[in-house]
N, C-alpha and C positions, 0 to 999 in steps of 0.2 A: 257808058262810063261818064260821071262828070270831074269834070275838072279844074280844080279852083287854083287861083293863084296863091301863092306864098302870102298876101298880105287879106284875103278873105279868110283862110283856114285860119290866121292868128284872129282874126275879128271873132271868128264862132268861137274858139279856145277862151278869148278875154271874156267875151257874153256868156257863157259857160261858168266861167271862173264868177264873174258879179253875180252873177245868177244862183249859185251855191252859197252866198254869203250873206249878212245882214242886210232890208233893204237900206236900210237909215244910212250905215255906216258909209263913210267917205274914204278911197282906198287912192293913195298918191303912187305915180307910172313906178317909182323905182320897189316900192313892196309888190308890187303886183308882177311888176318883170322877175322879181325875185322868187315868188312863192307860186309861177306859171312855169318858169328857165325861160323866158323868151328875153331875145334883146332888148334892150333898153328904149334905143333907139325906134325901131321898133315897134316896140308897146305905147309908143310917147305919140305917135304918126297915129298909128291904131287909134288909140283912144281918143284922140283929138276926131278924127274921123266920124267916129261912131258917136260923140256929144254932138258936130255938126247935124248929124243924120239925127237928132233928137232920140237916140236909145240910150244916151247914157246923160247926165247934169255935171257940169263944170263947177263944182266951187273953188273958190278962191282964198288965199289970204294962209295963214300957218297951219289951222284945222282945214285947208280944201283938200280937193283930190276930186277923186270921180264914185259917180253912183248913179245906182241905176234910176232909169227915168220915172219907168213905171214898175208895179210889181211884177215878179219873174212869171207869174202863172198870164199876165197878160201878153 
């Protein structure tokens, strides 16, 4: 049996979730907490994580948000 913690199983959920969607498009924590139910809080720790870890791109500024790094079949 494995066993993941609460903050891995939301990581595979959110990679999941980018993964299903445009690669181009840039997706900001609070749409994505919204159209996942996962906390806010949360999704914001997550995704910060996982741009650290280079799986996801940080843009910046009023169009930023998150996207994935590379294409999803990679």
């Amino acid at each position: 049996m494995i066993r993941l913690t609460k903050f891995s199983d939301y990581g595979i959920v959110l990679m999941t979730h980018f993964a299903s969607r445009r690669l181009s498009a840039s997706h900001k924590a609070p749409d994505v907490a919204a159209e996942t139910g996962l906390p806010l809080p949360m999704v914001s720790k997550v995704l910060k994580t996982l741009a650290k870890q280079q799986l996801l791109v940080s843009h910046r500024g009023v169009k930023g948000g998150y996207s994935l790094a590379k294409p999803a079949g990679q």
